[in-house]
N, C-alpha and C positions, 0 to 999 in steps of 0.2 A: 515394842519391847526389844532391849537390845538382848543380841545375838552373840555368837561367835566371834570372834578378833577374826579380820580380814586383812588387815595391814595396819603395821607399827613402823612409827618412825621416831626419829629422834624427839620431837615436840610435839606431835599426838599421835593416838591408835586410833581407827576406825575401825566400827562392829558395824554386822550386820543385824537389820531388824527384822520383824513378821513383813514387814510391806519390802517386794523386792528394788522398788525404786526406790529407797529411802534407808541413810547409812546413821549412826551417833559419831560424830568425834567426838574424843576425849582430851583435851589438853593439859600437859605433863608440864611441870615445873623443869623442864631441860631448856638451855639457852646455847646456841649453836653457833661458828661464825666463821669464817674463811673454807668453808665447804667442810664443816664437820672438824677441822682440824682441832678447833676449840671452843670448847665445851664445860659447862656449869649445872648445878643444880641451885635455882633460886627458889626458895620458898615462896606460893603465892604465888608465883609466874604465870603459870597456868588459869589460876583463874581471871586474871588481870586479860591474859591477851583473850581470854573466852568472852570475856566480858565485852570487850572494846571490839571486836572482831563481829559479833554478835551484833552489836549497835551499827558499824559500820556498813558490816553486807545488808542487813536491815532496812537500812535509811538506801541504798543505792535502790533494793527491792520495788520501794514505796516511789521512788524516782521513775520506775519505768525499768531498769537497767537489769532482767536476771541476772540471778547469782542462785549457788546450791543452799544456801541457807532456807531453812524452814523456820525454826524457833528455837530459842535455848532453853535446854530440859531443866539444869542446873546449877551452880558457880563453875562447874569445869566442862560441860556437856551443851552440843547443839547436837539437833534434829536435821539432817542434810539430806537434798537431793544425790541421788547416787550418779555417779557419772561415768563416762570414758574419758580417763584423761590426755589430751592433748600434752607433747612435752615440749610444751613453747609455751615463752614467757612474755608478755609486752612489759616495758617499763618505762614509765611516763615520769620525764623529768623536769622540772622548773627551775633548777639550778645544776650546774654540773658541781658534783659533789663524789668522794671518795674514788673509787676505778676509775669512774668518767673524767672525773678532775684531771686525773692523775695520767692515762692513756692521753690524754691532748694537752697536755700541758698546759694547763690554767690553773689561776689560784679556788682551793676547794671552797667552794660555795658561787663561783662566778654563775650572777646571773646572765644568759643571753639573752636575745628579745623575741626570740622566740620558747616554741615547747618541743622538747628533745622526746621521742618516741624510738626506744629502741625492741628490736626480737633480740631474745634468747634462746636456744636450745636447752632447754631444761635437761639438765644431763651431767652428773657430780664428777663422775669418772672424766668427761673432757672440762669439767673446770664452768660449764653453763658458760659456752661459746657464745659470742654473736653471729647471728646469721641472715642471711637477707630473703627475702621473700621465696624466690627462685631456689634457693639453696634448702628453705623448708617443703616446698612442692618437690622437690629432686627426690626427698627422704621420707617421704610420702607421708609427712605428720600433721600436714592439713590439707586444705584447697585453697586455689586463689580466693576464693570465695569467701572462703570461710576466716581467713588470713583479711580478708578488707571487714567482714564483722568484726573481728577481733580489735583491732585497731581502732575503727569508728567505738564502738563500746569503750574500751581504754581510755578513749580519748575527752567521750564524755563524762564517765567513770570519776576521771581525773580532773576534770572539771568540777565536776559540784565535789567532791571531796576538797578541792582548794579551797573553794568557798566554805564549807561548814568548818574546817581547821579553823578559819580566815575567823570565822563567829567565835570560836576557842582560845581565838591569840596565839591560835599555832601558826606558824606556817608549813606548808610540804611541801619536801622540797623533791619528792621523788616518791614516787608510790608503783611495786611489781603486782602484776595483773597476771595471774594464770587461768586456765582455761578448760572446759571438758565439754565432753555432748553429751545430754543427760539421759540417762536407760532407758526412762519414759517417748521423750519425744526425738529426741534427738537436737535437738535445738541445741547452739552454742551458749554458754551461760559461764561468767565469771565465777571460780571455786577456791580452793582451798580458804586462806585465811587473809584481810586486813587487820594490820598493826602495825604496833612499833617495831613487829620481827621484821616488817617488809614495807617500811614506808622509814621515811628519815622527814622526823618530824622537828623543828625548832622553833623556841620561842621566839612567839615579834618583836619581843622589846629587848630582850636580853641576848639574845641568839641561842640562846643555851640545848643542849642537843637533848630527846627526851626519846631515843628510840635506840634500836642495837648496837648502833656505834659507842654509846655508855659502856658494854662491853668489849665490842672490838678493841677500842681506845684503853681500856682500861681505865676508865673514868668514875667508875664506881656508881654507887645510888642508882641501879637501875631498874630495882624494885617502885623506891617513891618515885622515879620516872613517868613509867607507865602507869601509876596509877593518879597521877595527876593530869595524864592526858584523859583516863577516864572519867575523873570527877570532873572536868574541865567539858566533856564530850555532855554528860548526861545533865548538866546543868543550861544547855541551851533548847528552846525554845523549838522542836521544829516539831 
């Protein structure tokens, strides 16, 4: 049964339930982007990235890979493992695309021949710095330990997520990984949400962008965006 509101943020609330290891998020039709600077309300948003978020941590689930997802209650509502959250970020990229592009100067979407794995400091107020291994054990927000789980997880994460886009005709070009230790065991386990809010997703035939940069950019249609990556997602076979 949901509880009490525990934390609100700009694109969902999380309540507390009867079971103390186990949260609801709620996902809000708010759309966010250059660190809250700019902001929307899209009709539908929320259930869209519930939807797609849901199917995503899901399928990693059934892969082997925890994540706090349990099951989704309703069009806006999952059932979550409760967690400590870590405030560091992996992001796993296949092309250098927007900041990244842009900080090394390449044209945006250069692919390399390798896969870009960067940390973040999850952290609004400095902007979600990059940081390096060393510099996250300094500020005591992980272990080295726990810092090479995170990674290796990320890394396969990012992997089969390629591949199921890949069945979708998407491609991904870049997918962020956040992190917590769950109340129950303590185990590290992928959280908050997969989507369009946090993967930069593009068509393979047409390049066409189907994830938050529609807003960023100003690009408009970012409603039937996302929800073609959903009807796209729940139409394959796995």
């Amino acid at each position: 049964m949901k509880k009490e509101l525990i934390f609100e943020g700009n694109e969902k609330r999380v309540y507390a339930t009867d079971n103390p290891h186990q949260v609801v998020f709620h996902y809000n039709d708010v759309i966010v982007a250059f660190n809250n600077v700019k902001r929307a309300r899209l009709r539908g948003k929320g259930v869209l990235t519930n939807k797609i978020s849901a199917f995503l941590l899901g399928y990693l689930n059934r892969c082997g890979i925890p994540t706090h997802f349990v099951t989704r209650q309703d069009d806006r509502e999952q059932l979550c493992r409760k967690i400590d959250i870590i405030p560091l970020e992996v992001v796993v990229h296949n092309r250098m695309a927007g900041t990244l592009a842009a900080k090394l100067g390449v044209e945006d979407g250069f692919k390399p021949g390798n896969i870009i794995t960067d940390l973040c400091y999850n952290n609004d107020e400095l902007g979600d710095p990059l940081v390096n291994s060393d510099q996250a054990v300094a500020l005591n927000l992980a272990t080295y330990e726990e810092l090479e789980q995170m990674f290796s997880m990320a890394k396969k994460a990012g992997r089969l997520l390629t591949s199921l886009f890949h069945k979708a005709g998407i491609e991904l070009v870049d997918v962020k990984f956040e992190f917590g230790r769950a109340s129950d065991t303590g185990e590290i386990i992928i959280s908050d949400e997969i989507s369009p809010d946090t993967c930069r997703l593009w068509d393979e035939e047409t390049g066409e962008r189907m994830d938050r940069d529609r807003f960023r950019l100003d690009l408009g249609d970012v409603i039937p965006a996302y929800a073609d990556v959903l009807e796209r997602l729940e139409k394959l076979d796995i």
